[in-house]
N, C-alpha and C positions, 0 to 999 in steps of 0.2 A: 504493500500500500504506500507506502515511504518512498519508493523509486518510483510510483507512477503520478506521486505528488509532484517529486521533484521532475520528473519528466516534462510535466504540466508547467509547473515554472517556467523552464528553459523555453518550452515553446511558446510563451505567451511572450516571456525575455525579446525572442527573438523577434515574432511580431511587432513590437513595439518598438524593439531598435532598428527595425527595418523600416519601418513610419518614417522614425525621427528622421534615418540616414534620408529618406525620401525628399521630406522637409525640407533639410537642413543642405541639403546638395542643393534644390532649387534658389535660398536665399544665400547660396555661396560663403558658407561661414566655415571655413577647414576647420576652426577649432572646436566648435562642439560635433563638428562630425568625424574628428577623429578622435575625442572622447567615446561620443557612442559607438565607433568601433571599436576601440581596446573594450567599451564596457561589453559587445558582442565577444569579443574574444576571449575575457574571463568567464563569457558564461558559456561559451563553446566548450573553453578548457575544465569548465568542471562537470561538466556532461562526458568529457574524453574525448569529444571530438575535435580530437589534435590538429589535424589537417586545416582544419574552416575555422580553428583558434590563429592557426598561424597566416591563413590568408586575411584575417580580419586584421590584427595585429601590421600586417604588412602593409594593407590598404591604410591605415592611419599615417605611417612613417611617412609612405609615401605622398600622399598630400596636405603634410602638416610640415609649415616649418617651423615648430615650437619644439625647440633641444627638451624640453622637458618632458614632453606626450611622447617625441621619439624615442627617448629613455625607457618610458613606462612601457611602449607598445616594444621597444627590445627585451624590457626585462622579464615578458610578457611571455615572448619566442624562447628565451632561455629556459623557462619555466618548464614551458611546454616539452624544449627539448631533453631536456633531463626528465621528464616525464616518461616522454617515450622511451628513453635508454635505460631507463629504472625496471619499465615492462618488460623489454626484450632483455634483459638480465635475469629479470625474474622466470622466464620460458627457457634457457641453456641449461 
């Protein structure tokens, strides 16, 4: 019941930051739309879905030029990639 709560979460997460990104592209503001993606990509990476964490994470870098969200959306990828090399440690 507890993973299909949280499942619901992420999907509602994602709906909503998909709005915002909608939004927030059409009034041209990179900064809060690369807020709402690092916030997409925390909520990708605690669902596991590492891949669409790290494409979201990547999309922020990329159209923000604030050293400080590039930070976060890096520290973001690192996260994720030690994530995944923690998994496939765990499976050898």
């Amino acid at each position: 019941h507890r993973d299909e709560q949280a499942q619901g979460y992420y999907l509602k997460a994602i709906m909503i930051g998909s709005k915002a990104l909608n939004i927030l592209g059409e009034r041209g503001d990179t900064v809060l739309t690369a807020q709402a993606l690092i916030g997409l990509g925390n909520a990708a990476r605690s669902e596991k879905k590492y891949q669409k964490a790290i494409h979201y994470y990547n999309q922020a870098i990329e159209i923000n030029p604030s050293q400080e969200l590039k930070n976060k959306a890096r520290q973001g990828i690192k996260i994720v990639q030690s994530l995944i090399s923690g998994s496939t440690k765990s499976f050898k």
